[in-house]
C-alpha positions in Angstrom: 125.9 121.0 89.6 127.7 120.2 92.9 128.3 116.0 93.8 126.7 115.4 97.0 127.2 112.0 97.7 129.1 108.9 96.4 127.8 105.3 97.5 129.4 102.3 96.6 127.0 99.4 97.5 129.2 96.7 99.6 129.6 93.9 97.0 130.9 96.2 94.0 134.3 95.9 94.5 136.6 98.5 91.9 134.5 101.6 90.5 136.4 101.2 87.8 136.0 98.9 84.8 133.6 98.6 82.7 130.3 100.4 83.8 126.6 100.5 83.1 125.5 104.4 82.9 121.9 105.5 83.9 121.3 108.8 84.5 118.1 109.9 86.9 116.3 112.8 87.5 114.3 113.2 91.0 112.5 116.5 92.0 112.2 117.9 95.5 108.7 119.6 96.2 108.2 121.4 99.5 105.1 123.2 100.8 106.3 124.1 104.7 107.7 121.1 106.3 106.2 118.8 104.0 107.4 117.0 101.0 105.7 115.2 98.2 107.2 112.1 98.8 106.3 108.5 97.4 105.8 106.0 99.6 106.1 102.1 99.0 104.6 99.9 100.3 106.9 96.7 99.2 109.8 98.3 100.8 107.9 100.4 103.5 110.2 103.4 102.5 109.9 106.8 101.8 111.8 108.6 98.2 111.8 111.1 95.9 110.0 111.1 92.9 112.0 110.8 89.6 113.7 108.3 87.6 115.5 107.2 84.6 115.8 109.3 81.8 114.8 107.9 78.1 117.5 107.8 75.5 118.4 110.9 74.4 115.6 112.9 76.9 116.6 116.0 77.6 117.0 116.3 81.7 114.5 118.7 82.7 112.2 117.1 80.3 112.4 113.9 81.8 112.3 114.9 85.4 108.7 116.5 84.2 107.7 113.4 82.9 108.6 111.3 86.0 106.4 114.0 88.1 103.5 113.1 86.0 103.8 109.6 85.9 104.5 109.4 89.5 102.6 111.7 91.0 100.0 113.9 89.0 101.8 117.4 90.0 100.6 119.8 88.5 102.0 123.5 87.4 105.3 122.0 88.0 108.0 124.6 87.7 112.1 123.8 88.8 113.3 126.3 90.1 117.3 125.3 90.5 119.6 122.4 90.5 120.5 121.3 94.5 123.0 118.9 93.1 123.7 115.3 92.3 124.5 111.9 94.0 126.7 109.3 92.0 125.8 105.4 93.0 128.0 101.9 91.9 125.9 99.5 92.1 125.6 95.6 91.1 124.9 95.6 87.6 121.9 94.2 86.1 122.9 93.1 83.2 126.0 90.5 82.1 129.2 92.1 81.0 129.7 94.7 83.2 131.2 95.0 86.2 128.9 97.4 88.0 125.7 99.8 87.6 126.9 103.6 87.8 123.7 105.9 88.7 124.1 109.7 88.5 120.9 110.9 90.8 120.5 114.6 89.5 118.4 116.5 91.6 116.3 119.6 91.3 114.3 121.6 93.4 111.1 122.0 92.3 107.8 124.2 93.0 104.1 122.5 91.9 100.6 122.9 92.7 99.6 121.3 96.0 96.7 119.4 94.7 97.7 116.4 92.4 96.6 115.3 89.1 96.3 111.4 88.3 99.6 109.9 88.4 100.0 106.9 85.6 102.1 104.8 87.3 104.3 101.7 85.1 103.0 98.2 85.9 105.6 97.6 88.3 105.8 100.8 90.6 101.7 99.6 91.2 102.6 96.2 92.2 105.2 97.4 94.1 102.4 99.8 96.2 103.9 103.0 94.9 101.6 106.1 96.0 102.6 109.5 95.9 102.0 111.1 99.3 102.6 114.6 101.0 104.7 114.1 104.0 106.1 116.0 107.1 110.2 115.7 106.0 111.2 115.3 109.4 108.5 112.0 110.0 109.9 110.6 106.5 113.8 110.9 107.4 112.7 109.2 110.8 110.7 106.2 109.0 113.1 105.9 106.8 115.7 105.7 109.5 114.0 103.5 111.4 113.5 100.8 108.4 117.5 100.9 108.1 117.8 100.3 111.7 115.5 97.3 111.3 117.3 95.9 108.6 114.2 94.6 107.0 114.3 92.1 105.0 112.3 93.5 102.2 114.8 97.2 102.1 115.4 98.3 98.7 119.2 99.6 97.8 117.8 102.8 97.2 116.9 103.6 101.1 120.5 104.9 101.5 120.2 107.4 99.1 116.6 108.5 99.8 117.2 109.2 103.8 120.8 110.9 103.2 118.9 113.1 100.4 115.9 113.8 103.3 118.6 114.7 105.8 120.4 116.7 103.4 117.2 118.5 102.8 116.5 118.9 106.9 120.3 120.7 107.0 119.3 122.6 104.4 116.0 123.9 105.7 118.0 125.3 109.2 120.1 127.4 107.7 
């Protein structure tokens, strides 16, 4: 799988030392131009649906997991790996001296209709809903939040609009 992207979020200082792994798994489903996106609401951003995987989960495994939970798709199917995007971030917990998140992403093909997501406690209080989406709209909200420099912007809004405008490049080849 090809690295796409590394971001280093401004107050991690060294990427080296000791580091907090977490590896993720988020799916890219196109029908046309749009993309089965999730939108939320605390954030007012657009992303891809995925997430962590579980201890020991296998990759692929997980990624149809987060689909589920996230969004309900149905006859999900991946089709091939696009490639993966390597984040330092702050880490969450004491003792170590940043986050490092390996976003692998896959390109997927599902059923248009969706299922009933099951969503954790916290993605619903957050105002996570999955949503179909015109890719070109999303990069240009998403953009548009940056440019704001809202307040409420999660540090995964980098990440999410490169990944959208990596997938626009893509598309017009």
């Amino acid at each position: 799988m090809e690295m796409l992207l590394k971001l280093v979020h401004p107050t991690v200082h060294s990427t080296e030392g000791r580091g907090l792994r977490r590896d993720a798994v988020r799916a890219v489903i196109m029908h046309g131009d749009d993309i089965l996106l999730l939108y939320t609401r605390r954030y007012d951003d657009y992303s891809l649906p995925g997430g962590g995987l579980d201890d020991g989960e296998e990759m692929l495994d997980g990624l149809r997991r987060e689909l589920a939970e996230e969004t309900g798709a149905q006859d999900v199917r991946v089709a091939d790996a696009i490639g993966y995007i390597d984040e330092y971030r702050p880490s969450p917990e004491p003792g170590y001296d940043h986050l490092f998140m390996r976003s692998h992403i896959y390109r997927c093909e599902a059923s248009r209709v969706l299922g009933a997501a099951q969503m954790e406690h916290y993605e619903i209080s957050n105002g996570m809903a999955p949503e179909w989406v015109d890719l070109d709209a999303a990069a240009a909200h998403n953009e548009a939040v940056i440019a704001r420099r809202d307040a409420g912007m999660g540090m995964s809004i980098i990440r999410e609009t490169w990944t959208l405008n990596y997938l626009r490049q893509l598309r017009g080849r």
